[in-house]
DSSP file (Angstrom, degrees, kcal/mol; ACC not computed):
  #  RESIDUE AA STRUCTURE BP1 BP2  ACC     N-H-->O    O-->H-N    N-H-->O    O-->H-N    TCO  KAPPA ALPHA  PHI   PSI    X-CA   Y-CA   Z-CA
    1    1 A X    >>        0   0    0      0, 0.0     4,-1.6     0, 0.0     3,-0.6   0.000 360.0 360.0 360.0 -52.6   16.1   -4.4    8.4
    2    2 A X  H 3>  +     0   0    0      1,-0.2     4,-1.6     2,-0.2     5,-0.1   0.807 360.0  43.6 -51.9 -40.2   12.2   -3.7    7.9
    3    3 A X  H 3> S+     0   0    0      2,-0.2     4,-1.9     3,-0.1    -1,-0.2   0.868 107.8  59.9 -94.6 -18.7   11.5   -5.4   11.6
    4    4 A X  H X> S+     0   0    0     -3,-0.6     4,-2.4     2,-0.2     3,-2.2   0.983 111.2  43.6 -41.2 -86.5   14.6   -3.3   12.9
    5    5 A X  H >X S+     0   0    0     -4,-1.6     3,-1.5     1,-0.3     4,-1.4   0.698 115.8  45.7 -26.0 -74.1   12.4    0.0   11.6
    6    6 A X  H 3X S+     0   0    0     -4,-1.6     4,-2.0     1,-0.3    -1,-0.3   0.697 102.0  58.2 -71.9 -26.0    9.6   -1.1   12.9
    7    7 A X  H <X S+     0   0    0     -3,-2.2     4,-2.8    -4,-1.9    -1,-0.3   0.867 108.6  53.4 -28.9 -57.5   11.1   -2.1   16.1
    8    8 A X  H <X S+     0   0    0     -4,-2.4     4,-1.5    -3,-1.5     5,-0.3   0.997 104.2  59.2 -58.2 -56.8   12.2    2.1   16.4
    9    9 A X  H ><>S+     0   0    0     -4,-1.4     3,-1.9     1,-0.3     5,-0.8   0.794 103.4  46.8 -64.1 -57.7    8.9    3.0   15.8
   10   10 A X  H ><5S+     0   0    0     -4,-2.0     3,-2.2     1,-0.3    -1,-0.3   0.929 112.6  48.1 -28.4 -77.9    7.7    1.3   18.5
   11   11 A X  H 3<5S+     0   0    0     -4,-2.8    -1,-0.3     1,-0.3    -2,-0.2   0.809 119.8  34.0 -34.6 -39.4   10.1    2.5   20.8
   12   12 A X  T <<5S-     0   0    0     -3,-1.9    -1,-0.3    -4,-1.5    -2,-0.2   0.111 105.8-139.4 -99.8  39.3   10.1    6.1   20.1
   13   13 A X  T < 5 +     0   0    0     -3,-2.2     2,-0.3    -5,-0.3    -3,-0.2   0.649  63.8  79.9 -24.8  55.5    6.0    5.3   19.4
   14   14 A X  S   <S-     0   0    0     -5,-0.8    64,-0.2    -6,-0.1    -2,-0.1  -0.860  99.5 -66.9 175.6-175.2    5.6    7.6   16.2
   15   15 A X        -     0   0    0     62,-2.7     2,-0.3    -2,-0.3    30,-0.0   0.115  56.9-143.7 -67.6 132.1    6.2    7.9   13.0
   16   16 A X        -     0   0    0      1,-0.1    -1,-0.1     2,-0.0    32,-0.1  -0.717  24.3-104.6-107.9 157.5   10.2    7.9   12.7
   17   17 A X     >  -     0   0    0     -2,-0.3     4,-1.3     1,-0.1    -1,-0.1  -0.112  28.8-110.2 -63.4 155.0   11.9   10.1   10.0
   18   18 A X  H  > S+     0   0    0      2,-0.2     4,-0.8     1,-0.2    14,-0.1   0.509 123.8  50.4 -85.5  -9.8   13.3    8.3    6.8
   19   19 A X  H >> S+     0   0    0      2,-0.1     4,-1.6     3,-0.1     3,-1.2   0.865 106.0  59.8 -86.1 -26.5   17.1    9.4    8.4
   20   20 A X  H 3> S+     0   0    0      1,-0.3     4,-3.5     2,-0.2     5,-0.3   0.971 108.0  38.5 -54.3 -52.5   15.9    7.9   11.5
   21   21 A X  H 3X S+     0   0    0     -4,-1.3     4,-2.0     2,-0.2    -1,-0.3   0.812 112.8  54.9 -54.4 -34.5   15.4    4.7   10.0
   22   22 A X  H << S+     0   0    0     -3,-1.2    -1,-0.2    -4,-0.8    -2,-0.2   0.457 112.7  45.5 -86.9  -9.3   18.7    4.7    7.7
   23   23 A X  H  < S+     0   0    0     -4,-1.6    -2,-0.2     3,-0.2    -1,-0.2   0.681 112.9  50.1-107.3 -17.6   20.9    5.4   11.0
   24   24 A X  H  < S+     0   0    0     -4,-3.5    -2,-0.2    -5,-0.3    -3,-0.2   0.898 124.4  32.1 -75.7 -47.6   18.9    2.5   13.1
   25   25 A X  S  < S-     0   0    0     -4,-2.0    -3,-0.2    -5,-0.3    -2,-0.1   0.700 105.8-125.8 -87.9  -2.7   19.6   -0.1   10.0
   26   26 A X        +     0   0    0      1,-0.3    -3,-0.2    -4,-0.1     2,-0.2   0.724  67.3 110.3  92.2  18.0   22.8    1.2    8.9
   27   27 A X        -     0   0    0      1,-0.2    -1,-0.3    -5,-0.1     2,-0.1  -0.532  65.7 -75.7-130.3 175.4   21.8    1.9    5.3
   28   28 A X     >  -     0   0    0     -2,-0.2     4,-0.9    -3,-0.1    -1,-0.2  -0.308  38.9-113.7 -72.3 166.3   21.1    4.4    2.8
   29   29 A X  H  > S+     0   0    0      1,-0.2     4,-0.7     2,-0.1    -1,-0.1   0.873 113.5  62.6 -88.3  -7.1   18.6    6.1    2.6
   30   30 A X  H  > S+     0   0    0      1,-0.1     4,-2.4     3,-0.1    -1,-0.2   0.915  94.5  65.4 -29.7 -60.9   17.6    4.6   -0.6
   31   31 A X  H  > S+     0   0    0      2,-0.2     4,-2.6     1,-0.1     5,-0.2   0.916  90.0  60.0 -44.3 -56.7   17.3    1.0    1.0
   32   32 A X  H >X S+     0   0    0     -4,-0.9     4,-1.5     1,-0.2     3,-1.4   0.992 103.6  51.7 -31.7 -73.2   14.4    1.5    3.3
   33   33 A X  H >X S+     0   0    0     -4,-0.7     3,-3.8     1,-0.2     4,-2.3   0.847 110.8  52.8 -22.8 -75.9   12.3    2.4    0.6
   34   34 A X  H 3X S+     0   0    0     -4,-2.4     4,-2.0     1,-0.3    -1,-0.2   0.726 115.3  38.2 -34.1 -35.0   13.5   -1.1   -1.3
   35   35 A X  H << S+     0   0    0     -4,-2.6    -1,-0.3    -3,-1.4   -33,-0.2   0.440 111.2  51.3-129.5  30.2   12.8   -3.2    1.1
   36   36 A X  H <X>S+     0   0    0     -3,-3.8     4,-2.3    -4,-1.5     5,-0.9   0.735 112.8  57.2 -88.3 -31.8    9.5   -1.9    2.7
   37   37 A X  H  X5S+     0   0    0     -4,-2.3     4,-1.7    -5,-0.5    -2,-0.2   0.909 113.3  32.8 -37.4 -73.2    8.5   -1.9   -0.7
   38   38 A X  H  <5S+     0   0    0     -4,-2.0    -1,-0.3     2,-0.1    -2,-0.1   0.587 117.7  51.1 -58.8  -8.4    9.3   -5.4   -1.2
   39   39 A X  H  45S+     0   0    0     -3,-0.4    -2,-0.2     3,-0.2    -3,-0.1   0.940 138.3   3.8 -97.4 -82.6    8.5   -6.7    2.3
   40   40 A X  H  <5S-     0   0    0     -4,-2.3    -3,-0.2     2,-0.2    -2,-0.1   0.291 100.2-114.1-101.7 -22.9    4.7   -4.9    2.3
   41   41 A X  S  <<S+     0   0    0     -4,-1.7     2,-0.4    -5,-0.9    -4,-0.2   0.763  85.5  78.4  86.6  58.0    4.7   -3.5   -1.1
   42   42 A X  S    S-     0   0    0     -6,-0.5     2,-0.4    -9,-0.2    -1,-0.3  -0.985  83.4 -88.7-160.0 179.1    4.7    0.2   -0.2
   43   43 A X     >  -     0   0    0     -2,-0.4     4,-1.2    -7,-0.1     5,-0.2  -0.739  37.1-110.6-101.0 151.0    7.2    2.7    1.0
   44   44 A X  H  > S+     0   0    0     -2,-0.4     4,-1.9     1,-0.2     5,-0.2   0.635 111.7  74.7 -49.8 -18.7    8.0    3.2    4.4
   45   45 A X  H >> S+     0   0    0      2,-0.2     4,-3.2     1,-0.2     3,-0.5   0.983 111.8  29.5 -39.7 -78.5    6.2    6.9    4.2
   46   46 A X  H 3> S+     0   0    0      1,-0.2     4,-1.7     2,-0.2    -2,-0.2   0.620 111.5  63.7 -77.0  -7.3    2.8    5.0    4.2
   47   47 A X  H 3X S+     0   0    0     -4,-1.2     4,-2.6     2,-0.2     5,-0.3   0.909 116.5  30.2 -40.2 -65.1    3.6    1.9    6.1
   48   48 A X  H <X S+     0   0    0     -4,-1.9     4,-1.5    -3,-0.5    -2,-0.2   0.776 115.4  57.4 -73.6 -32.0    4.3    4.0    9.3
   49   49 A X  H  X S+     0   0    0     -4,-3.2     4,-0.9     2,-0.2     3,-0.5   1.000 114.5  41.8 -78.2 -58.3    1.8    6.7    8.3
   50   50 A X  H >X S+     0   0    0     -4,-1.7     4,-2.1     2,-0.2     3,-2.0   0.930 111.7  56.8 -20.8 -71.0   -0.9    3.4    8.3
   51   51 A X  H 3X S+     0   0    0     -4,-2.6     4,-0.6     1,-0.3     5,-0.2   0.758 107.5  53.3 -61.5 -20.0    0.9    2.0   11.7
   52   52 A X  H 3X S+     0   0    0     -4,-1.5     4,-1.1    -3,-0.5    -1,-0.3   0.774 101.3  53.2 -70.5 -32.6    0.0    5.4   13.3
   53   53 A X  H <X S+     0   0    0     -3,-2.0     4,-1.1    -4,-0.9    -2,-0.2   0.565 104.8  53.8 -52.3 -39.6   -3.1    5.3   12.6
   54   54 A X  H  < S+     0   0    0     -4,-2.1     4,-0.3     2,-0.1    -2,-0.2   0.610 112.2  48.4 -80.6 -12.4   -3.3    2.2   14.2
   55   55 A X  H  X S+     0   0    0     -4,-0.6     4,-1.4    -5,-0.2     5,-0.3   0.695 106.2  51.5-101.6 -24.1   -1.8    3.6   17.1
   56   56 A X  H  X S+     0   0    0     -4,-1.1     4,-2.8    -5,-0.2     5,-0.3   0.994  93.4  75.0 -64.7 -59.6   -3.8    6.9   17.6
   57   57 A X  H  X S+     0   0    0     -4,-1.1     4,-4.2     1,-0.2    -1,-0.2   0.818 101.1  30.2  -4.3 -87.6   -6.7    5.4   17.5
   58   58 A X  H  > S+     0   0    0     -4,-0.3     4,-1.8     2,-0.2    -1,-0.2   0.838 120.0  56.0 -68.5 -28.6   -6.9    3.5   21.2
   59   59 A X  H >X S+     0   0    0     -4,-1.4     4,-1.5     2,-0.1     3,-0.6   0.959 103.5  52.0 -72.0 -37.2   -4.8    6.2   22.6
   60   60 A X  H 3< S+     0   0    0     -4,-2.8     3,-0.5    -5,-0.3    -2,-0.2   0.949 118.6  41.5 -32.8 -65.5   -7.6    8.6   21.2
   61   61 A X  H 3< S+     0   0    0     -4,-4.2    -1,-0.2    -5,-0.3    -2,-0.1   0.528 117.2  43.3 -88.8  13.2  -10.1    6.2   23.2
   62   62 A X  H << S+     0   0    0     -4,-1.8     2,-0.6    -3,-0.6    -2,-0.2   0.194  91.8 102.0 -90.8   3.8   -8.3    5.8   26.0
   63   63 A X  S  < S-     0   0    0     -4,-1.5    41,-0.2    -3,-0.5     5,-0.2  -0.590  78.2-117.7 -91.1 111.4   -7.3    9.6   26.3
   64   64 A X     >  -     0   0    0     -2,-0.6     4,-1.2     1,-0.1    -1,-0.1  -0.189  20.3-136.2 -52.3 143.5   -9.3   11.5   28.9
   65   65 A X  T  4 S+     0   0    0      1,-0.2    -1,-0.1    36,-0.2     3,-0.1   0.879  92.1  56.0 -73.1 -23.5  -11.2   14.2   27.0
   66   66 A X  T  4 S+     0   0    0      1,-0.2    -1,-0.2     3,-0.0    -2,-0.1   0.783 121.7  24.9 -76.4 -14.4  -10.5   17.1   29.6
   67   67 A X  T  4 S+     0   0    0     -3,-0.0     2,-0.3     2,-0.0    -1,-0.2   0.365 112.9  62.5-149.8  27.6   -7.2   16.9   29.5
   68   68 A X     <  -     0   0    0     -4,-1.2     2,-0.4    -5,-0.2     3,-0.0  -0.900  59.7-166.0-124.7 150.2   -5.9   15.2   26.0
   69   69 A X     >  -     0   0    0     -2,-0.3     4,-1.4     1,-0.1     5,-0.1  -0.741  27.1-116.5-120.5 171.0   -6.6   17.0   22.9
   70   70 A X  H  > S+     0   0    0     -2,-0.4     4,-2.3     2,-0.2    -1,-0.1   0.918 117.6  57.0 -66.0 -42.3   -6.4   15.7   19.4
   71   71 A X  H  > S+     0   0    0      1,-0.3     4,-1.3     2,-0.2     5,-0.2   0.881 103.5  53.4 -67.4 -50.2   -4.0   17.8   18.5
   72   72 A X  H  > S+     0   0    0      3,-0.2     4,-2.2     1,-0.2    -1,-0.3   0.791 111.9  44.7 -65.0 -25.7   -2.1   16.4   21.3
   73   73 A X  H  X S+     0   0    0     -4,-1.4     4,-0.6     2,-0.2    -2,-0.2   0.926 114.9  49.4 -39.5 -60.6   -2.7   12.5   19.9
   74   74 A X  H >X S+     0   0    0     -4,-2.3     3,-7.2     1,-0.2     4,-0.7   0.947 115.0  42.1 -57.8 -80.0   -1.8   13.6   16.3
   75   75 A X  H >< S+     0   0    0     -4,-1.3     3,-2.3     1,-0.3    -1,-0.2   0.717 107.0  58.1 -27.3 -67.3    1.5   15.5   17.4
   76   76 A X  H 3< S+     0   0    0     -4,-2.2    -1,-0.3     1,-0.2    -2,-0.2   0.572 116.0  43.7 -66.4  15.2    2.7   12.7   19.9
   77   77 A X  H << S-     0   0    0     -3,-7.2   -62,-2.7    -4,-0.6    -1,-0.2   0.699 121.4-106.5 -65.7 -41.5    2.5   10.4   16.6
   78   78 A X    <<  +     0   0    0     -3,-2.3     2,-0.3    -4,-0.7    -3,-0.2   0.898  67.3 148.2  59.4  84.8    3.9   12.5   14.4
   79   79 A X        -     0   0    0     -4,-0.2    -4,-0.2     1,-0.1    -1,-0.2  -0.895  25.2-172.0-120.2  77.2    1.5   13.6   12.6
   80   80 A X  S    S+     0   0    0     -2,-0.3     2,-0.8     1,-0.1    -5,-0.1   0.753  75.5  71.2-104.9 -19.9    2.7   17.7   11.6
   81   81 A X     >  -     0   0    0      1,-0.1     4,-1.5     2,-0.1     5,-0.2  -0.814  52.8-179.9 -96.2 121.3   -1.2   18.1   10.0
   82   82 A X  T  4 S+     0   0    0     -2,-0.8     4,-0.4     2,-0.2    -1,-0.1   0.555  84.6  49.5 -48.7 -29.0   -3.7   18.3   12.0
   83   83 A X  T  > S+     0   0    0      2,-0.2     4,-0.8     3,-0.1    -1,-0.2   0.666 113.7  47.9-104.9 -37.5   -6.2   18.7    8.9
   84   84 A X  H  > S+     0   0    0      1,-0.2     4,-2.5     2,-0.2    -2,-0.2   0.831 115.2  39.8 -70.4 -35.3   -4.7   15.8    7.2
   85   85 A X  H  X S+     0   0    0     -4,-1.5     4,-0.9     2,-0.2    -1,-0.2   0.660 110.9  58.9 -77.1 -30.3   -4.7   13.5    9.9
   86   86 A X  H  > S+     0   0    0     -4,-0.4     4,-2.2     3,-0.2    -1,-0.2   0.831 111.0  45.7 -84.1 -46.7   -8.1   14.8   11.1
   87   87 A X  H  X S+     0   0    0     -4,-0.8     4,-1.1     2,-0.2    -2,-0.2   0.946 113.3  43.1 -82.3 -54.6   -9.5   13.7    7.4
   88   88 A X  H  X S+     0   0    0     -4,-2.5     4,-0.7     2,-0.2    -1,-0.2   0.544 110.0  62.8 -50.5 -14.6   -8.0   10.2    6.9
   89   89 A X  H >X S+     0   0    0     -4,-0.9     4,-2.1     2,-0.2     3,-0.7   0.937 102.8  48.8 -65.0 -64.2   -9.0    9.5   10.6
   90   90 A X  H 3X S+     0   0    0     -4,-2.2     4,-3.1     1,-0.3    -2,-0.2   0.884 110.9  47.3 -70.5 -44.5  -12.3   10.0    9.6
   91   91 A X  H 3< S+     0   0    0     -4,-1.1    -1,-0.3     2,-0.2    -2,-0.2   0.753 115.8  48.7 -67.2 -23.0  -12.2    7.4    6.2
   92   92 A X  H << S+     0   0    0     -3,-0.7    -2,-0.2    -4,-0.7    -1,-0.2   0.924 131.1  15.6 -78.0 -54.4  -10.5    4.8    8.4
   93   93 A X  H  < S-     0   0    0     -4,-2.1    -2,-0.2     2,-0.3    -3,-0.2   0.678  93.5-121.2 -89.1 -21.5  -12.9    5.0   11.1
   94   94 A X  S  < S+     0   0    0     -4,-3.1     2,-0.3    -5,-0.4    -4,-0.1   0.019  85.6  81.9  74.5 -17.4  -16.1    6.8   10.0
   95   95 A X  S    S-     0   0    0     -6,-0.2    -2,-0.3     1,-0.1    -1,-0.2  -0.808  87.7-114.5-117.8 171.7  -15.8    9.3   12.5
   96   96 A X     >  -     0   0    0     -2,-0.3     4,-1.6     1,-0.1     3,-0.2  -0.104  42.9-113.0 -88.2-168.9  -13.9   12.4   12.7
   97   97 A X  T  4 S+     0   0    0      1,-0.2     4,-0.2     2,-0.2    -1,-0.1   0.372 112.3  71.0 -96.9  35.2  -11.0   11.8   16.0
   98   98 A X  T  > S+     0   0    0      2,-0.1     4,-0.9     3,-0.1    -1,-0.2   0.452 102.7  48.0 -98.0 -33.1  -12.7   14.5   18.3
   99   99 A X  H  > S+     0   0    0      1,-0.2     4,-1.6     2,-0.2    -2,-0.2   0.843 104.4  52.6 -93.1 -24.2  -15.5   11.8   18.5
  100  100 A X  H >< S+     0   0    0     -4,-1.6     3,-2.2     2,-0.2     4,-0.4   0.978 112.5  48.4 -56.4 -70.1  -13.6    9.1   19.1
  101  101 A X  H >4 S+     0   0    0      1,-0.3     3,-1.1    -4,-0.2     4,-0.4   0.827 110.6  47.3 -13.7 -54.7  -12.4   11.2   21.7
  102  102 A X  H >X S+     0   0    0     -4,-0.9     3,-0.7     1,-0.3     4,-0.7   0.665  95.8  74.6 -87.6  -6.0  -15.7   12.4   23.2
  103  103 A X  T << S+     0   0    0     -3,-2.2    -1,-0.3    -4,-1.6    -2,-0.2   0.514  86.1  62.6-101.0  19.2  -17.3    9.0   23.3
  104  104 A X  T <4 S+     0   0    0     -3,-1.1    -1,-0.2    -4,-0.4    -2,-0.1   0.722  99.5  52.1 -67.8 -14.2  -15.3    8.0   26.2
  105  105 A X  T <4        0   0    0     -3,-0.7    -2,-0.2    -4,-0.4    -3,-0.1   0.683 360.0 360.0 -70.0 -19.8  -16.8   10.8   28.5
  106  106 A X     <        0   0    0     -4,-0.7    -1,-0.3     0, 0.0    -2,-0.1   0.455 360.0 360.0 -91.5 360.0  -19.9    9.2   27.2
């Protein structure tokens, strides 16, 4: 069930809703939880919110800067703060994601 989920995410490539997940594996929504938990030993919240991270990133430094934003990264992740996203970006990476951004123009 846990590689189903992660399977969706991929496909729709961001972070999928906790019904999303319970209507791809067929379960309650209890279950996910149970068995991201066990699989990875977290809940599927911060599993996906992690695997997002891991995907913004390279789109961040592949994203032309004139005509991709951040805002536009976060969002096609699903990412709904900007502030939040903006602030854990920066403790995963050391920089904030604007620079990530700008240092392909560079």
């Amino acid at each position: 069930m846990v590689h189903e989920c992660i399977g969706f995410a991929g496909e729709v490539a961001r972070i999928p809703s906790i019904s999303e997940l319970c209507k791809v594996a067929h379960v309650s929504e209890r279950r996910p939880r149970e068995a991201f938990v066990d699989e990875y030993a977290m809940p599927p919240t911060l599993y996906f919110r992690d695997w997002a991270f891991d995907e913004a990133h390279p789109r961040l430094r592949a994203a032309q800067p004139d005509t991709a934003t951040v805002t536009d990264v976060a969002a096609d992740m699903g990412f709904a703060h900007l502030g939040r996203f903006s602030g854990h970006y920066r403790k995963l990476y050391g920089e904030c994601p604007s620079a990530t951004l700008r240092s392909v123009a560079s």
